[in-house]
C-alpha positions in Angstrom: 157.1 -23.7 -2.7 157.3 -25.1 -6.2 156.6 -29.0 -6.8 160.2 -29.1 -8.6 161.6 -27.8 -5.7 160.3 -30.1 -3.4 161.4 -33.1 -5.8 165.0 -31.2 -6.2 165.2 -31.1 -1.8 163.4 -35.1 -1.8 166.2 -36.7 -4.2 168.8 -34.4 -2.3 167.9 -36.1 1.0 167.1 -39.2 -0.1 170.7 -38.9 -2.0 172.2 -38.7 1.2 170.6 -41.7 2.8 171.7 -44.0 -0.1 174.7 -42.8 -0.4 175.6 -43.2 3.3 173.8 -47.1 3.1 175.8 -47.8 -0.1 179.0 -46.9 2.0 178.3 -49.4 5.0 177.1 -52.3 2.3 180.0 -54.8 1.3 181.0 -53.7 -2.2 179.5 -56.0 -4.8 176.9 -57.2 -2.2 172.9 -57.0 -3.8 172.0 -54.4 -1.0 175.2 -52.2 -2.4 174.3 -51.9 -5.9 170.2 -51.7 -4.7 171.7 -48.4 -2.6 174.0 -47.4 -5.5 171.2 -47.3 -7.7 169.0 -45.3 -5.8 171.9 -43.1 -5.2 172.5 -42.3 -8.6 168.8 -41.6 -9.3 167.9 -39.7 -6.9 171.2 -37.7 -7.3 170.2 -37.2 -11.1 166.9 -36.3 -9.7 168.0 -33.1 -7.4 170.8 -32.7 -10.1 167.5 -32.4 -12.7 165.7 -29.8 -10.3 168.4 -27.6 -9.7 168.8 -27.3 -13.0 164.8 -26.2 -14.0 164.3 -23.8 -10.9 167.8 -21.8 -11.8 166.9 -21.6 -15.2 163.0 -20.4 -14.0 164.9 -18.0 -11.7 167.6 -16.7 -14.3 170.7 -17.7 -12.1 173.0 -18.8 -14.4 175.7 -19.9 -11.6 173.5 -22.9 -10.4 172.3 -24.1 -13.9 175.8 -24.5 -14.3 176.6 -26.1 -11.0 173.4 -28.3 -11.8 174.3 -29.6 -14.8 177.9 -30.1 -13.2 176.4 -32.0 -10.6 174.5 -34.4 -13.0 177.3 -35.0 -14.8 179.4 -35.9 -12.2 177.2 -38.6 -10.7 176.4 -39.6 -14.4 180.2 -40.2 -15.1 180.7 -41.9 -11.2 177.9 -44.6 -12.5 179.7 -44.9 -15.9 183.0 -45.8 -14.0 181.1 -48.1 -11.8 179.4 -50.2 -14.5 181.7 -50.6 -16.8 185.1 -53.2 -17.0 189.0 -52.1 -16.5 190.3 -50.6 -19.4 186.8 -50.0 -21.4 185.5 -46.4 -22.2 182.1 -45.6 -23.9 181.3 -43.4 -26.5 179.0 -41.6 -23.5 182.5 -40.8 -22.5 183.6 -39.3 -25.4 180.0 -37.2 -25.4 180.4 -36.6 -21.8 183.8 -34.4 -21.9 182.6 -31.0 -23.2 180.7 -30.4 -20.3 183.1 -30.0 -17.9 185.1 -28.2 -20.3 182.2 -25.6 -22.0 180.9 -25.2 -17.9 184.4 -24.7 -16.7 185.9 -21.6 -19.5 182.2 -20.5 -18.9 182.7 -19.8 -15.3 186.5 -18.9 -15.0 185.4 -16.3 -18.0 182.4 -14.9 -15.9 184.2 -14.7 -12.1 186.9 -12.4 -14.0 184.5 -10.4 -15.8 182.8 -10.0 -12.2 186.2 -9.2 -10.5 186.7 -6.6 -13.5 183.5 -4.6 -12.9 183.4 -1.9 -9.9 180.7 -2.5 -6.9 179.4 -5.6 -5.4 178.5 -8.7 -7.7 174.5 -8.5 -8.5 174.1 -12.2 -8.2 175.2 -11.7 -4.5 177.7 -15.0 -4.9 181.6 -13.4 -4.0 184.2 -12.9 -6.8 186.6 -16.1 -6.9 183.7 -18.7 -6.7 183.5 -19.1 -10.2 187.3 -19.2 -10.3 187.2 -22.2 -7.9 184.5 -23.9 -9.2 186.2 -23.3 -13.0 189.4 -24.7 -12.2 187.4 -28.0 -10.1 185.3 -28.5 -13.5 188.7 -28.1 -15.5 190.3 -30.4 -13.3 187.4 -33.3 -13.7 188.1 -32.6 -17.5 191.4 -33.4 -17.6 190.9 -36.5 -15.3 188.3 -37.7 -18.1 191.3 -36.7 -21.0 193.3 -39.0 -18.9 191.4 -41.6 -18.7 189.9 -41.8 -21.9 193.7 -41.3 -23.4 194.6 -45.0 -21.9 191.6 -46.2 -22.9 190.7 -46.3 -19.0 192.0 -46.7 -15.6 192.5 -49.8 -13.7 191.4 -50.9 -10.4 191.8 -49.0 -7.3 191.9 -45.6 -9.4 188.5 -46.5 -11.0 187.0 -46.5 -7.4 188.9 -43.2 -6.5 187.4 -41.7 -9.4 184.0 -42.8 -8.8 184.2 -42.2 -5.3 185.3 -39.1 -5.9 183.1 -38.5 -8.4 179.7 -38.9 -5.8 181.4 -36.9 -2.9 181.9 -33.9 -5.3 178.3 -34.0 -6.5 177.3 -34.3 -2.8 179.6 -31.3 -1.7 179.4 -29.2 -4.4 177.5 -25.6 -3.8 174.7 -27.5 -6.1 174.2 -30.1 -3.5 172.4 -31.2 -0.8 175.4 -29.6 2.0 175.3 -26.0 0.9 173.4 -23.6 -1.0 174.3 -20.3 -3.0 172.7 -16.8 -1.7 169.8 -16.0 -4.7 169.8 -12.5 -3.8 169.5 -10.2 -6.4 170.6 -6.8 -6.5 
């Protein structure tokens, strides 16, 4: 088993953990924003991982989920920290990705569709059509936002909510994995 692995499966798990004590902390309290912190880095952590052992094993479907994964916990902790109605020029920055990641994967499931046989990555035709249109989705919520100049209140805390539990149930994170066969 690779070290990176193991770090990748450590920050996973202990993602889960602070995540779930951040949710029974009182927002605001010290002990929330201790367990939000080491939510967010160890999330960025197994993001991180992900990312080097697909790109060590050529499977192009989790880099991409990876680096969809870190930026959705990076852009959760940019909505936490900052005020009603500010954005950040790390907003601004932030927006290709879930637009490049998304045409990237819509583009590759219907190339896969297209071609006869069995898909060699062993992940099913349709995946990358989901997970395309969930990456174009968080892309236009960030075009939203960053339109008005940001959102207030209770929609900031939707989207940053939102924003963890996708990282944490994406096929990138710690509740599911994608097959690595390879045909």
């Amino acid at each position: 088993m690779s070290p990176i692995l193991a770090v990748h499966i450590c920050g996973g798990t202990l993602g889960l953990i602070s995540g779930a004590a951040a949710i029974c902390f009182r927002k605001g309290s010290p002990r929330h924003a201790f367990a939000g912190k080491i939510f967010v880095l160890s999330m960025l952590t197994m993001a991180g991982g992900a990312v080097y052992v697909a790109t060590l094993k050529h499977e192009p479907g989790n880099i991409s989920g990876g680096i969809f994964a870190f930026y959705l916990i990076l852009t959760a902790w940019l909505t936490a920290r900052r005020r009603d109605g500010e954005t950040s020029k790390l907003d601004w920055a932030a927006l290709p990705i879930p637009l490049a990641l998304g045409i990237f994967a819509l583009i590759s499931d219907v190339e896969k569709m297209r071609s006869p046989g069995t898909s060699r990555d062993g992940v099913p035709a349709g995946m990358g059509l989901f997970m395309g249109s969930v990456m174009l989705l968080a892309a236009a919520g960030d075009v939203r936002m960053l339109v008005r100049h940001g959102i207030l209140g209770a929609k900031r805390i939707v989207r940053h909510l939102g924003a963890c539990a996708l990282a944490c149930l994406s096929p990138q994170g710690p509740f599911f994995s994608v097959p690595r066969t390879v045909h």
